[in-house]
C-alpha positions as CSV (number, residue, x, y, z in Angstrom):
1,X,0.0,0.0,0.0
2,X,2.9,2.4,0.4
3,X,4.4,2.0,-3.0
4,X,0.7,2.8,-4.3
5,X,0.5,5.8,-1.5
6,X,4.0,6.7,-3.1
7,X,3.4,6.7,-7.0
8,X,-0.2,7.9,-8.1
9,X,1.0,6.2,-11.2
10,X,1.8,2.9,-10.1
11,X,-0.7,0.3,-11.2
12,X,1.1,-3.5,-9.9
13,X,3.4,-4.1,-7.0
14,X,4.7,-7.6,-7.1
15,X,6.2,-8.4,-3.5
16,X,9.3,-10.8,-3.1
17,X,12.0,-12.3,-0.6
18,X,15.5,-11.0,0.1
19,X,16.5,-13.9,-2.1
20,X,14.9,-12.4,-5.2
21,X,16.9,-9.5,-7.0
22,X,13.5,-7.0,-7.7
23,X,14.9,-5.4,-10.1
24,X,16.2,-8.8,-11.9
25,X,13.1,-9.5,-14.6
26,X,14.1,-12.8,-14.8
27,X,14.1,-13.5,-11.1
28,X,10.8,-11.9,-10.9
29,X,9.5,-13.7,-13.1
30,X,10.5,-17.0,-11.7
31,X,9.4,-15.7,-8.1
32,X,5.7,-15.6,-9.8
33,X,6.0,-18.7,-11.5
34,X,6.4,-20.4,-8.4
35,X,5.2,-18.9,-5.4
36,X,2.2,-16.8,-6.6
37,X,-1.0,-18.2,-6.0
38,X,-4.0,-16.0,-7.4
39,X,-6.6,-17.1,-4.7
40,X,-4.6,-16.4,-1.6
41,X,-1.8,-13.7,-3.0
42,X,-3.6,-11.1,-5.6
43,X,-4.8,-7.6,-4.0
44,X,-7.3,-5.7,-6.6
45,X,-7.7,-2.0,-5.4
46,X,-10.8,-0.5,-7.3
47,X,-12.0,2.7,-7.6
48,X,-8.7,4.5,-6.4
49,X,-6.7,7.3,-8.2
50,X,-4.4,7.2,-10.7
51,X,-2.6,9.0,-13.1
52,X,-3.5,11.8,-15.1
53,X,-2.3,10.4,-18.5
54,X,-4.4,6.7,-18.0
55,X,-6.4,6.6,-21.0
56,X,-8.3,3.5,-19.0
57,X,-8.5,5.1,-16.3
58,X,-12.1,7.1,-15.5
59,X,-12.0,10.2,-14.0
60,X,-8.2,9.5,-13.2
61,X,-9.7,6.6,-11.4
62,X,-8.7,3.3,-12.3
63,X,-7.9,-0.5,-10.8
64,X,-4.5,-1.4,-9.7
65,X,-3.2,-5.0,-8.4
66,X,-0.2,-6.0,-5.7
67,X,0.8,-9.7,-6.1
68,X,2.5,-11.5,-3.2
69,X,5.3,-13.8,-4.5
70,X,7.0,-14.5,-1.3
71,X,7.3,-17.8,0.1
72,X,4.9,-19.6,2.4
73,X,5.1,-18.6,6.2
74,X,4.1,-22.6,7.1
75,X,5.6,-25.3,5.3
76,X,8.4,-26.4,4.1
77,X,10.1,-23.7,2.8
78,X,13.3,-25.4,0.8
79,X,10.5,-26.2,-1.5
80,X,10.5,-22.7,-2.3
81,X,14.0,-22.3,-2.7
82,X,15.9,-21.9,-6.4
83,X,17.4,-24.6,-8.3
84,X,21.2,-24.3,-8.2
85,X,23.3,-26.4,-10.7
């Protein structure tokens, strides 16, 4: 919610562990592929402002979505853990 709060523009916040370079698109990628679950880990905000320049948006209002690709707080979480060679 503070990235949103921080950047009227902003329309997806994808949310990952230390072990996950953010600003790698391949290792973002892979943290989606396979801890991302869409029933427990997607946040749809609706009805909140945007930017000025949306052409979707209405009103400068629009939709924007946060996804949660951290691991598991239960389990096992080696399961979670990236392949090495």
């Amino acid at each position: 919610m503070a990235a949103f709060g921080a950047h009227m523009s902003m329309k997806q916040v994808t949310v990952v562990d230390e072990d996950v370079d953010a600003f790698n698109d391949r290792d973002l990628d892979w943290a989606v592929a396979t801890r991302f679950q869409a029933d427990r880990g997607l946040l749809v905000l609706h009805g909140v402002r945007g930017s000025s320049i949306d052409p979707g948006a209405h009103d400068t209002f629009t939709s924007k979505i946060g996804v949660n690709a951290t691991k598991p707080l239960e389990g096992d979480a080696a399961m979670f853990e990236k392949a090495t060679v």
